[in-house]
Each structure stands twice: as C-alpha cells, then as structure tokens.
C-alpha positions in Angstrom: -18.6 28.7 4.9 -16.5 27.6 1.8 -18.8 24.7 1.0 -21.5 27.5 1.0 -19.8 29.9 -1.7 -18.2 27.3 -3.6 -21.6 25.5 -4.0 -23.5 28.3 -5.0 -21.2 28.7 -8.2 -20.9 25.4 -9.5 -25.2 25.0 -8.5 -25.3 28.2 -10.6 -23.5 26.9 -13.5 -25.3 23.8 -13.2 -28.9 25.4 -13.4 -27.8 27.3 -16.3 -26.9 24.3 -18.2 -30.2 22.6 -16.9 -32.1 25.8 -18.8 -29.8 25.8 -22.0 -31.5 22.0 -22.2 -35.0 22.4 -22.4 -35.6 19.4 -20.7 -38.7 18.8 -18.9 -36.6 17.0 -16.0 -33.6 16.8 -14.6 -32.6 13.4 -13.2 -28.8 13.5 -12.7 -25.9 15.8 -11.8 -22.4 15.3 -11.6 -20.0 17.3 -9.8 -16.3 16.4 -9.3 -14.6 17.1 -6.0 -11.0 16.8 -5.1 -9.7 14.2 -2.4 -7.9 17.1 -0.5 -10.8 20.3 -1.8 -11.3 20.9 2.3 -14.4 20.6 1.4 -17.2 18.7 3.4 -19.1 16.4 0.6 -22.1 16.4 3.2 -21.8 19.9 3.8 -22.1 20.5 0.0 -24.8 18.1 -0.4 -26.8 20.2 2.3 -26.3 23.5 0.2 -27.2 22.0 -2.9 -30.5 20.7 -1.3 -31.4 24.3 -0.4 -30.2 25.6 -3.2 -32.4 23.5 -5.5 -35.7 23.6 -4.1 -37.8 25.3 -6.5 -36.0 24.9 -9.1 -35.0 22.3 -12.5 -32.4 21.0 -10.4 -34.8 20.0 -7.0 -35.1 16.4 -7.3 -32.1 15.5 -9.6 -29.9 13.4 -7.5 -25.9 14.6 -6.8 -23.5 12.2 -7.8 -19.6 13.5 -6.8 -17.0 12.1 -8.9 -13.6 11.9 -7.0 -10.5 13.7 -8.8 -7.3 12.1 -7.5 -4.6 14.4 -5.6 -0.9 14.2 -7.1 1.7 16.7 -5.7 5.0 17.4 -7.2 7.6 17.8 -4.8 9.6 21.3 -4.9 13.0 19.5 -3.8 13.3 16.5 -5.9 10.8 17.3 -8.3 9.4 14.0 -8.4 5.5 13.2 -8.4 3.6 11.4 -5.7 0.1 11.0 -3.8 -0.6 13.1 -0.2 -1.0 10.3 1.9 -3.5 10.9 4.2 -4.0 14.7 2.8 -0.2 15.7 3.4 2.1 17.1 1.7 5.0 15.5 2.8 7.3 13.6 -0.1 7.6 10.1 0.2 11.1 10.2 -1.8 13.1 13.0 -0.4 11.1 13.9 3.0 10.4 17.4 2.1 7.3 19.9 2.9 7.4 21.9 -0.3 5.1 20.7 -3.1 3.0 22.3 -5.9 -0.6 20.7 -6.0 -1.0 19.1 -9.5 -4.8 17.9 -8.9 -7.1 17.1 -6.0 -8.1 20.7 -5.0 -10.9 20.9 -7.6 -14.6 21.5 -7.4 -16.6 21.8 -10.3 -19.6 21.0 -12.6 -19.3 18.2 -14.6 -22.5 17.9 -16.4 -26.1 16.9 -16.3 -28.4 14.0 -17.1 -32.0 14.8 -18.7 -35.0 13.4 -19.2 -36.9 14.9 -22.2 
C-alpha cells in the first residue's frame, strides 16, 4: 500500500518534468530509493508500469539509484551503517538512532530524446 502512494507522487512529479521538456520521447528515468525505504523496488516498478501507460512516461525504462543508510547513534553519538536494516550501534550496542539517510524515495530526473 505505501509503494502505491509513494509512487504515485514521485510518477507525478516525474510526468510533470517529462511535459515541462517538450520532448517527443522519453527514454530514461531515474528514481533514487533508500536501502532501508521499506519499500518493495518490484512492487514500485509494478505501479509505475500502471501508472505510465498512456502517458510520456509509458515506455521509458526505470532505473533506481541506491542511497546509502547511515544512522547516528543517540548514546554515543557516533555514525555507522544498519547492518542488515537494524538499527543497532555497532560501537556502544544501543537501539536509539536518528536516520541520517537511506529512507528516501524520490525523483531524480529524466533522460530525453528530442
């Protein structure tokens, strides 16, 4: 259900940018999607697909750029990767953690064809 909403927007923002163009085809798009988003890149994919038909965007292929998860830890304040997704600090051991990056989905931009 979140891959459903949260691909509507970005394919929203991405048409728009496809019509501010002008191009007579679009052959590329490029979305960025955080390595702990909990969100399925398949499941995405299948939206967009549906999304798309009839429109600029129908046979532009999808290419997802991964965005890298760092965490700082809330105890010892230093910064690490989620291994495996979890928030766990490797230094200290502890749970608490403010997300730097990784959660992200967005738009990135668009490749024409004039």
């Amino acid at each position: 259900m979140r891959e459903n909403q949260s691909t509507r927007a970005v394919f929203h923002k991405a048409l728009q940018k496809a019509q501010e163009s002008n191009a007579a085809r679009i052959n590329l798009i490029r979305l960025a999607l955080g390595e702990i988003a909990e969100l399925d890149k398949d499941a995405i994919q299948r939206h967009w697909d549906e999304l798309s038909k009839g429109t600029l965007l129908e046979y532009a292929a999808v290419h997802f750029r991964s965005i890298h998860a760092e965490a700082q830890c809330m105890a010892c304040f230093k910064k690490y990767h989620p291994a495996d997704g979890k928030i766990h600090c490797p230094h200290c051991g502890s749970f608490g953690a403010k997300i730097l990056s990784g959660e992200e989905f967005h738009f990135e931009s668009i490749e024409t064809e004039e």
